[in-house]
C-alpha positions as CSV (number, residue, x, y, z in Angstrom):
1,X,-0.1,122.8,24.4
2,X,-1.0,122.3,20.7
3,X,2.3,121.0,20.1
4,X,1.6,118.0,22.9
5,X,-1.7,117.6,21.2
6,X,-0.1,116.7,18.6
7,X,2.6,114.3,19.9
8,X,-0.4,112.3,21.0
9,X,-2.2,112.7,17.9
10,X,1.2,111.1,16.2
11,X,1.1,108.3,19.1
12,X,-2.4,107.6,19.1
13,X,-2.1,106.9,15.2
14,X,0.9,105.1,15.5
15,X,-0.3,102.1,18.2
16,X,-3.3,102.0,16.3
17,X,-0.9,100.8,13.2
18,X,1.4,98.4,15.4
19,X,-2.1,97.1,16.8
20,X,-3.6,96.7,13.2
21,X,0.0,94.9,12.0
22,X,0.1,92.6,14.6
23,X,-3.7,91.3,14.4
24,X,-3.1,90.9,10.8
25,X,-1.1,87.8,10.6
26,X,-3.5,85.8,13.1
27,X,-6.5,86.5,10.9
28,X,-4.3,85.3,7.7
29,X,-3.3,82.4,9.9
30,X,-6.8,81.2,11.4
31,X,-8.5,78.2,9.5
32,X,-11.7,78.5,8.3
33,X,-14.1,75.8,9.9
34,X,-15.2,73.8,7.2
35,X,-19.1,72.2,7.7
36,X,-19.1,68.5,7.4
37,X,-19.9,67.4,4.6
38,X,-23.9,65.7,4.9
39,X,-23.9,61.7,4.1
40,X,-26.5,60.8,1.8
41,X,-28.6,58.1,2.8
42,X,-28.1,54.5,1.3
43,X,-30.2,53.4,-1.6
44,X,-30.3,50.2,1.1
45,X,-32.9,52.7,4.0
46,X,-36.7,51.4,3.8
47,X,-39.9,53.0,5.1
48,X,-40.6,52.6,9.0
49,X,-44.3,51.7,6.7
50,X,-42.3,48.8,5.0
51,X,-40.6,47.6,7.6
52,X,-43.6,47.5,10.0
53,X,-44.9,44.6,6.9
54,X,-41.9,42.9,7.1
55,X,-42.0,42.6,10.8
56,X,-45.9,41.7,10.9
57,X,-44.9,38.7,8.0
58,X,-42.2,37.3,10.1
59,X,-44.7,37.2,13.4
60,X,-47.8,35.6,10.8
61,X,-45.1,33.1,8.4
62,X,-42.2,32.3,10.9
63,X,-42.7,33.0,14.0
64,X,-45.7,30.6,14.8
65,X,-43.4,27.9,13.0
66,X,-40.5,28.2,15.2
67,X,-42.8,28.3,18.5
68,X,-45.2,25.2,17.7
69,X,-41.9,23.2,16.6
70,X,-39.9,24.1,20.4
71,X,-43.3,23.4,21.9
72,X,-42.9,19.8,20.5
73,X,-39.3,19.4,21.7
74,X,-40.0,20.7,25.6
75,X,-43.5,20.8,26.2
76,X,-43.2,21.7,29.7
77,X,-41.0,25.4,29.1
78,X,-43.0,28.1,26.9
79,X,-40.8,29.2,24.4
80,X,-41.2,33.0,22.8
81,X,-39.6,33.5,19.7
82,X,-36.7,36.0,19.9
83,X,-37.5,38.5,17.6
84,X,-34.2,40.8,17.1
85,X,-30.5,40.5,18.0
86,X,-28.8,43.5,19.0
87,X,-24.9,45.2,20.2
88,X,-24.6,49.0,21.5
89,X,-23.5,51.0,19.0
90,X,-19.6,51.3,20.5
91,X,-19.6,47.6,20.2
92,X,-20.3,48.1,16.4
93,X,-17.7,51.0,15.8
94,X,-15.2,48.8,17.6
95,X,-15.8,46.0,15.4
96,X,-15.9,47.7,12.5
97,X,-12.5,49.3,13.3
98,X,-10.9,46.0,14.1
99,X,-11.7,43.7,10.8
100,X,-10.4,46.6,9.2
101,X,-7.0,46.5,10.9
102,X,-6.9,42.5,11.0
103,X,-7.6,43.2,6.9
104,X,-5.1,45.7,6.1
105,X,-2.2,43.8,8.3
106,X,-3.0,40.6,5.8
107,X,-3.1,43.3,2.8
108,X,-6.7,42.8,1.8
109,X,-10.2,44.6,0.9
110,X,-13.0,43.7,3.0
111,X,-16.2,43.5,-0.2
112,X,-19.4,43.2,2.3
113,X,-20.2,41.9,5.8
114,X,-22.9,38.6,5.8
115,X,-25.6,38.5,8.5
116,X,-26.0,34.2,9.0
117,X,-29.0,33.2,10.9
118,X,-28.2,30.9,14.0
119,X,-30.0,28.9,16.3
120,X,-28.3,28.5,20.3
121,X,-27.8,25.2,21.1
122,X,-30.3,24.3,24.1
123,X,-27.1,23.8,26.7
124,X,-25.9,26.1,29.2
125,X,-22.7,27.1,27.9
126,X,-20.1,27.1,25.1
127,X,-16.9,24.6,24.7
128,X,-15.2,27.4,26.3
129,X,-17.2,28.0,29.6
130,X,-19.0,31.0,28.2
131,X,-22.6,31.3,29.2
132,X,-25.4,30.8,26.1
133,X,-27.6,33.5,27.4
134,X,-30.6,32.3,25.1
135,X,-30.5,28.5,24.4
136,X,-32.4,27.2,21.8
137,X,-33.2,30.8,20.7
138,X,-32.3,32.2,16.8
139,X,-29.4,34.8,16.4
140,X,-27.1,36.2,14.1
141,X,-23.5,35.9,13.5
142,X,-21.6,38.8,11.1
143,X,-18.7,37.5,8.8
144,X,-16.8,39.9,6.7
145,X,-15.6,38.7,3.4
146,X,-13.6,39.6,0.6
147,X,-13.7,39.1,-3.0
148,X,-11.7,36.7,-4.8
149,X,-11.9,35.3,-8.7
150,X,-15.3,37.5,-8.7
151,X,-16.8,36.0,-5.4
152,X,-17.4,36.8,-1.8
153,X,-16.0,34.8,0.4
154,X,-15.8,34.8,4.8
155,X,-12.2,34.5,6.0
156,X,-10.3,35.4,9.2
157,X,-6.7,36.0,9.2
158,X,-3.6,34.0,10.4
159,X,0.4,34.4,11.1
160,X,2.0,33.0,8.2
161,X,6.1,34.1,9.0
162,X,6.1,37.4,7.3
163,X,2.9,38.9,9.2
164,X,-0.8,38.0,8.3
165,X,-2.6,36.5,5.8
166,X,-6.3,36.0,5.0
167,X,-7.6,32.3,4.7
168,X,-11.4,31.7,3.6
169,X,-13.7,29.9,6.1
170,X,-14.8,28.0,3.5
171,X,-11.6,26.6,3.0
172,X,-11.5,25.2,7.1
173,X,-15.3,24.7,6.9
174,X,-16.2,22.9,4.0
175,X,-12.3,21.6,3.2
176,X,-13.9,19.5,0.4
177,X,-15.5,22.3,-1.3
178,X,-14.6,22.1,-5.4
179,X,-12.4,24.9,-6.3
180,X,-11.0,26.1,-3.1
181,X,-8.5,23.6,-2.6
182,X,-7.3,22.2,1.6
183,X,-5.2,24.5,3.9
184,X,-2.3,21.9,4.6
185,X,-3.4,22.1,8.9
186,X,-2.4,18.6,10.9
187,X,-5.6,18.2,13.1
188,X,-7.6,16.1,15.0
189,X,-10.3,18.5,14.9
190,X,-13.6,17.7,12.3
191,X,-14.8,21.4,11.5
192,X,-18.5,21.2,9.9
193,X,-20.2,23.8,7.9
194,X,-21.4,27.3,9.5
195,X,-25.1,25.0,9.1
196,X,-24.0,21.9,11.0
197,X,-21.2,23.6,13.8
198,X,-21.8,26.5,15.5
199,X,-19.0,25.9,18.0
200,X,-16.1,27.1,15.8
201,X,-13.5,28.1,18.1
202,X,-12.4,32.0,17.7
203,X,-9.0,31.0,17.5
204,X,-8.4,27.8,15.5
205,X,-4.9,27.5,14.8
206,X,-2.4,28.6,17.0
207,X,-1.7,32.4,15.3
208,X,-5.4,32.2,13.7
209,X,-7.7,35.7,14.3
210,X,-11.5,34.9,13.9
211,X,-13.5,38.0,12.5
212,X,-16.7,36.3,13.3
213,X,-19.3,38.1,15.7
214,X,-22.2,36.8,17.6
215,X,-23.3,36.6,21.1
216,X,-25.4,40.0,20.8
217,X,-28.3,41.0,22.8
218,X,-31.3,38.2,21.8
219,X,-35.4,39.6,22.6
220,X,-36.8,37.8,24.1
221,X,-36.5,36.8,26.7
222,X,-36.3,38.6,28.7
223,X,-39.3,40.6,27.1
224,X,-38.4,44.5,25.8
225,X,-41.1,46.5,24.2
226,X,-40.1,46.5,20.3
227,X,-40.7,49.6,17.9
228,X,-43.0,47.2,15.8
């Protein structure tokens, strides 16, 4: 009997090894989970306090402005002064995402993004059919730009033979603009400045990408409840 004891004794100790040996090399194996690492917020955040001001300025300075002038041009529609322009947040990743790809295929660095105020033109729709949800209301339209001999500059991106290259707005804009030179385009078309054209095509040239964003979500109308 004792010496059966002790065969399971010897057993007993023995699985308990195997089952230590083999458990061993999965802990060594498993990755530690790493926290992510916190983002510190941009020198750029403001107060909800200061931002409440700026709001309340642009409702005493502006906004009065802009409705007594529309009153002037159709007296017979009330006009409300849209007061924000916004895209779901998706929208904004996937734009994000694609000027980055459209800027690395034409092997360039994209320096900041510009915010131009726009006005709708009081018309139903676009030169290409789409529907202007908000005529004669104010908007926004993003431009990314990159930096060249020390300055910003918009651009999009076009085929050139070898794959992409960047080409400034300014230079299919304002083709007279001192410095910047004429992109060597046979056209019929008269392009105007972002201030005098609103309509520029997305895709100008055959093989041309426009990075340009607009037609967000306008308030109002319809009316929304703001935060300020």
């Amino acid at each position: 009997m004792k010496y059966y004891l002790k065969v399971l004794t010897v057993l007993s100790v023995f699985s308990l090894c195997i089952s230590s040996c083999q458990q061993q090399p999965r802990n060594e194996n498993r990755k530690e989970e790493v926290p992510p690492k916190e983002v510190t917020a941009p020198e750029q955040i403001i107060s909800t306090k200061e931002a409440q001001a700026l709001y309340q300025n642009y409702s005493k300075n502006r906004a009065p402005l802009i409705e007594a002038y529309e009153a002037k041009r159709v007296p017979e529609q009330k006009f409300d002064v849209a007061r924000y322009t916004t895209y779901d947040y998706k929208t904004i990743k996937q734009y994000l995402a694609f000027i980055e790809q459209e800027a690395a295929k034409a092997n360039v660095e994209i320096s900041s993004l510009r915010f131009y105020f726009a006005n709708y033109p009081d018309q139903v729709s676009f030169e290409d059919g789409s529907k202007i949800q908000h005529p004669r209301q104010n908007s926004i339209f993003i431009v990314p730009t990159l930096n060249k001999d020390g300055q910003d500059f918009g651009f999009f991106t076009t085929a050139d033979g070898n794959g992409r290259k960047a080409v400034l707005l300014r230079e299919v804009t304002q083709p007279n603009a001192s410095g910047l030179g004429l992109l060597q385009r046979k056209t019929k078309k008269t392009y105007a400045g972002f201030n005098l054209n609103f309509s520029i095509a997305p895709a100008m040239f055959q093989g041309d990408q426009s990075l340009i964003m607009n037609r967000g979500g306008s308030v109002p109308p319809p009316h929304t409840l703001g935060d300020f």
